[in-house]
KOLTORTOR-274604 format. One line per field, with one value per residue (C-alpha): y, x, z; residue number from 1. Coordinates in steps of 0.05 Angstrom, whole numbers, plus 32768, in hexadecimal, padded with zeros to 4 digits. Example, Ala and Ser with C-alpha at 12.3 -4.5 7.8 and 13.67 -1.06 7.14 Angstrom:
<tidos>
y	7FA6,7FEB .
x	80F6,8111 .
z	809C,808F .
n	1,2 .
</tidos>
This chain:
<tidos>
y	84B8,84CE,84D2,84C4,84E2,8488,8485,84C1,84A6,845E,848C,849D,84E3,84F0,851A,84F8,8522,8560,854D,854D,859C,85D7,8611,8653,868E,86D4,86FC,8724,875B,8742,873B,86F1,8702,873B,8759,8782,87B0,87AD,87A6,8763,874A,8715,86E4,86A8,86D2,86C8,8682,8673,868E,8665,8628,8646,8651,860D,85F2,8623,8607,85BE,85C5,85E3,85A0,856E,858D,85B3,8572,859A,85C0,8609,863A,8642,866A,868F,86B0,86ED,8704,8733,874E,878E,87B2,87E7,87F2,87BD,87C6,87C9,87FD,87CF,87D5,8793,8769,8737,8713,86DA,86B4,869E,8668,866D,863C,8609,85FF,85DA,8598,8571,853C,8568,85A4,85CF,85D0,8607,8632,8608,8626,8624,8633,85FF,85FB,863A,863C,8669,8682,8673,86A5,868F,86A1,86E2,8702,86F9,8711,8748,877F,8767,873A,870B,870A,86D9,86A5,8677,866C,86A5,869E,869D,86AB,8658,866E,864C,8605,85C0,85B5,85F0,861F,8614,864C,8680,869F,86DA,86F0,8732,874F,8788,87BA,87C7,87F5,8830,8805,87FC,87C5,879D,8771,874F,8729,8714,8707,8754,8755,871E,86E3,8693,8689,8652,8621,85FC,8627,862B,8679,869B,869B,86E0,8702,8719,8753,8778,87B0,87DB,87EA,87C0,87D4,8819,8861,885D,8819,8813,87E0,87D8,87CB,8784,879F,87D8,87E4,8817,8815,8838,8814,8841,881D,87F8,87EF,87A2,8792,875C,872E,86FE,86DB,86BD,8684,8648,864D,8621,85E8,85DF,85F5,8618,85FF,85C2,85B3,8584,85A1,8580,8595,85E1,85D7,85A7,85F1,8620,85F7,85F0,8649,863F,8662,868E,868A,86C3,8698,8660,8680,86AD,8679,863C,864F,8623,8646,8635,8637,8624,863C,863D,8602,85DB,85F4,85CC,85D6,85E8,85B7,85E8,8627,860A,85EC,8626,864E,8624,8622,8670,8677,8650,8667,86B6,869D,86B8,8678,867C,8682,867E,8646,866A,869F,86D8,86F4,8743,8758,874B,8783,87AF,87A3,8799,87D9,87B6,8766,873A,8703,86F7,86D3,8699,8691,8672,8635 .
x	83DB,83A0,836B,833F,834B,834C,837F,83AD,83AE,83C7,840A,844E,8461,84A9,84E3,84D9,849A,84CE,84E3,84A4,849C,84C6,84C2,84DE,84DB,84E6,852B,853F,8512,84D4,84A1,84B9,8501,8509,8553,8561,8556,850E,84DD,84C3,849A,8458,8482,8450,8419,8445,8456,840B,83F8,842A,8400,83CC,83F4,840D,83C2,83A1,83DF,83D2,8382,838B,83AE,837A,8342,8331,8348,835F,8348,8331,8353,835E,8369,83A6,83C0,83B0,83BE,838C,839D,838F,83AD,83B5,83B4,838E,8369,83A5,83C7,83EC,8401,83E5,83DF,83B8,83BE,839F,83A7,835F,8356,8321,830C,832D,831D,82E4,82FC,82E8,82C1,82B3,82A9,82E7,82F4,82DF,830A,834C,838D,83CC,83F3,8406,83FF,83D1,8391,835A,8359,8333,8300,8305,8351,8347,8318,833E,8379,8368,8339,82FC,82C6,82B6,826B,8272,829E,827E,827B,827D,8238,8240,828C,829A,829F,8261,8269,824C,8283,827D,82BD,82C4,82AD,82DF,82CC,82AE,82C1,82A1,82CC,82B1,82E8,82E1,8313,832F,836A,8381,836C,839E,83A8,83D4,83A5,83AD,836B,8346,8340,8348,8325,8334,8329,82F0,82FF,82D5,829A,82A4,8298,82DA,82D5,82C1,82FE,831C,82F5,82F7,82C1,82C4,8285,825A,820B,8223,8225,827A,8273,82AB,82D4,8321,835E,837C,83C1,83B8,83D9,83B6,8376,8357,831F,82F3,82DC,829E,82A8,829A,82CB,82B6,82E6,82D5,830A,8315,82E1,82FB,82EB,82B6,82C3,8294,8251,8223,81E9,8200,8203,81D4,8195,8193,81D5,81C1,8187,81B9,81EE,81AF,8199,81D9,81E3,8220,81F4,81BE,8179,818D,81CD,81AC,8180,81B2,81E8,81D0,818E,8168,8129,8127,80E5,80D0,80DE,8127,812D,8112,8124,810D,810F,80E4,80EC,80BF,80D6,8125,811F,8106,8138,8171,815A,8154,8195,81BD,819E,81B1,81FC,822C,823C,828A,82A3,82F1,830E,8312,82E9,8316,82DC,82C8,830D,832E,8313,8311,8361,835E,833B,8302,8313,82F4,8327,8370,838B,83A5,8362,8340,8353 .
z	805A,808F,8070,80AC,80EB,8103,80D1,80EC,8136,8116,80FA,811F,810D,8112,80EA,80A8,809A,808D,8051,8037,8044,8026,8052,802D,805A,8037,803B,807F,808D,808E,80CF,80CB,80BC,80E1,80EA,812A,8139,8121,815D,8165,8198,81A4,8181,8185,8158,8120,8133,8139,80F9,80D5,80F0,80D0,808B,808C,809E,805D,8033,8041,803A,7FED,7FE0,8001,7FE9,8032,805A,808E,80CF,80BB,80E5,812B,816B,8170,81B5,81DC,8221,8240,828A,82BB,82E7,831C,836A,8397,83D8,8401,83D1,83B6,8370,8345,82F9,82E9,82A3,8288,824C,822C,81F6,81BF,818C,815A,8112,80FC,80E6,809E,80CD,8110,8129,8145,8194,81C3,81EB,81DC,81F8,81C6,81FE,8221,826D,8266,8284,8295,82D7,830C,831D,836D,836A,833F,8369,83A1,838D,835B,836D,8333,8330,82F6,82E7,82AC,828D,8254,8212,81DB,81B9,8166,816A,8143,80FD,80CB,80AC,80A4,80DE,810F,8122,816C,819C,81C7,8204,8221,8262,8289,82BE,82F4,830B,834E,8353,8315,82ED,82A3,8270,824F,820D,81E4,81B1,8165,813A,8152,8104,80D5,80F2,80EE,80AB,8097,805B,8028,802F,807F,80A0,80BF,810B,8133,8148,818E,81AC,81E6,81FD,823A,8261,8227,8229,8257,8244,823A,8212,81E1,81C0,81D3,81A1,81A0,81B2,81EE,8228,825B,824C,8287,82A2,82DB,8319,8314,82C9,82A2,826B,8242,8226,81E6,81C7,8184,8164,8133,80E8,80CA,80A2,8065,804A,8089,8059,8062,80AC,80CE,80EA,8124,8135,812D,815D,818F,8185,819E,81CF,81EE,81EA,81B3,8170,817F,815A,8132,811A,810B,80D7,80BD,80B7,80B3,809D,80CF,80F5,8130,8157,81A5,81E7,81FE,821F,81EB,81A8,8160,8117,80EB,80B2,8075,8087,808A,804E,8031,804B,8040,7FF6,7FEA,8008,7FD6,7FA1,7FBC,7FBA,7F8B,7F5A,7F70,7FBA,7FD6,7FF3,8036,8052,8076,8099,808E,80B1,806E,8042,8078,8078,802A,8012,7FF3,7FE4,800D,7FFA,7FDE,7FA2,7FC5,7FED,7FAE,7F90 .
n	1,2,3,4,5,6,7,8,9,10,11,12,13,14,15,16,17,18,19,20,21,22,23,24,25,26,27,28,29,30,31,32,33,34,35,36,37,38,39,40,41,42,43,44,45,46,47,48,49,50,51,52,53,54,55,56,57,58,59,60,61,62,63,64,65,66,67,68,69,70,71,72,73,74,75,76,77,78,79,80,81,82,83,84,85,86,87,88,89,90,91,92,93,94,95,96,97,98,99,100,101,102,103,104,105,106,107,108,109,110,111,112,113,114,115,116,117,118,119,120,121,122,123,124,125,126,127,128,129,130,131,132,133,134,135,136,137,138,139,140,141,142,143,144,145,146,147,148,149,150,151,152,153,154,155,156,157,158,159,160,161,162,163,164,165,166,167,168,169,170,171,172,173,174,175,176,177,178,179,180,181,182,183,184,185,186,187,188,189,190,191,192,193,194,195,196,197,198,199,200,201,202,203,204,205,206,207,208,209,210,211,212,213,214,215,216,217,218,219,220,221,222,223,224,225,226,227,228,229,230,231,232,233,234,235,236,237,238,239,240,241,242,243,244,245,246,247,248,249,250,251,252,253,254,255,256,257,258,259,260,261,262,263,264,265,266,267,268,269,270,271,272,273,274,275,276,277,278,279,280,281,282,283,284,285,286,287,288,289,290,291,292,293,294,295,296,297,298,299,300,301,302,303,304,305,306,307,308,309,310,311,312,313 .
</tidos>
């Protein structure tokens, strides 16, 4: 029945809709039937990736109508003893992007939570003994499309005094899928000490991750997946996501195959060598491609495939 986005605001969504969905969930024992006492916990992953399911499930029968994938949840914190010996945690719940949508690109930074927020870095640093050096967008973390996954965040935090890292975070592996052509999103990440001589990368589910005084981690969370062909995304909008710091030059070209030339604060196209590009690129493509793009987590958790069965139509 909406089949605009006009159309869908115009229509009262109530209980009737049920019917129109069989849910069949698999027998006890399973991570979404689990029987005690099997060891559950981080319950809203699982209820966030069945948004997900549902949203794949839907987009096989509308022809990729749908949102590609989205943000799930993670909760990164630290902890330890502050300046008045006092023992201290700190977590936070950051957002990341939303799907790239059939007729827009996906939101940045959304929070599924509700009520959750980012903190503010005025009340952080006077609370908890760090300093935030930066909080903005995650460059290149919205998967590829003709509609853009939206971007997470990256966040660098300074230890000022010796405490442990951390997280609780879905999507370290297999990102937000991308649909119709669209690029999966990048997926959470968290290095300690990034560009140092101890730089190394932290797992998405850790718990004392000890973190020396002095010491940056650097938080990015999860990006949207793109919605449609990368190829076939407006040019101007490439050059609009550079100049604005959300794709990087490199990006552009590899992705969207756009070059990009001028300075930095005035960045343009360069109609030949685009089309060009654009051209050769197509015609390197492989003549069949799945419905949704998994990102490179997916063989490394496969063994080799870079897709499933049920990702192509």
């Amino acid at each position: 029945l909406a089949d605009t986005p006009e159309r869908m605001a115009e229509l009262d969504v109530n209980e009737g809709v049920v019917d129109l969905i069989e849910m069949r969930f698999p027998p006890p024992g399973t991570l979404l039937t689990p029987v005690f006492p099997a060891p559950t916990n981080a319950r809203t992953f699982v209820i966030l990736r069945l948004l997900g399911v549902l949203a794949g499930v839907v987009a096989k029968a509308v022809d990729g109508r749908m949102p590609a994938d989205q943000e799930t949840i993670r909760y990164t914190g630290v902890y330890g003893t502050d300046d008045h010996g006092e023992p201290y945690l700190m977590r936070e719940v950051l957002g990341g992007g939303s799907g790239g949508r059939y007729y827009a690109d996906g939101e940045d930074t959304i929070h599924v939570v509700p009520d959750s927020r980012n903190l503010p870095t005025e009340f952080t640093e006077a609370r908890f003994p760090f300093v935030v050096e930066r909080l903005g967008l995650a460059v290149d973390s919205g998967g590829a499309g003709r509609f853009r996954g939206g971007l997470g965040y990256e966040k660098h935090i300074r230890m000022r005094r010796d405490a442990h890292f951390m997280s609780i975070a879905d999507r370290s592996i297999l990102a937000c899928w991308g649909v119709r052509g669209g690029r999966a999103g990048r997926p959470f990440q968290v290095t300690v000490d990034p560009g140092g001589p101890g730089e190394h990368e932290v797992d998405a589910l850790v718990d004392a991750e000890f973190v020396p005084a002095g010491t940056v981690i650097r938080i990015r969370t999860t990006g949207g997946g793109g919605w449609g062909d990368p190829l076939e995304r407006d040019v101007d909008l490439v050059v609009r996501d550079v100049l604005w710091g959300k794709v990087s030059r490199a990006a552009a070209e590899r992705d969207y195959g756009v070059v990009i030339t001028g300075p930095g604060d005035d960045p343009a196209a360069d109609a030949p060598a685009t089309g060009a590009l654009r051209e050769r690129m197509r015609a390197q493509r492989p003549p069949d491609a799945p419905f949704f793009d998994r990102g490179p987590g997916y063989a490394t958790l496969s063994g080799g495939p870079a897709s499933a069965e049920v990702d192509w139509l």
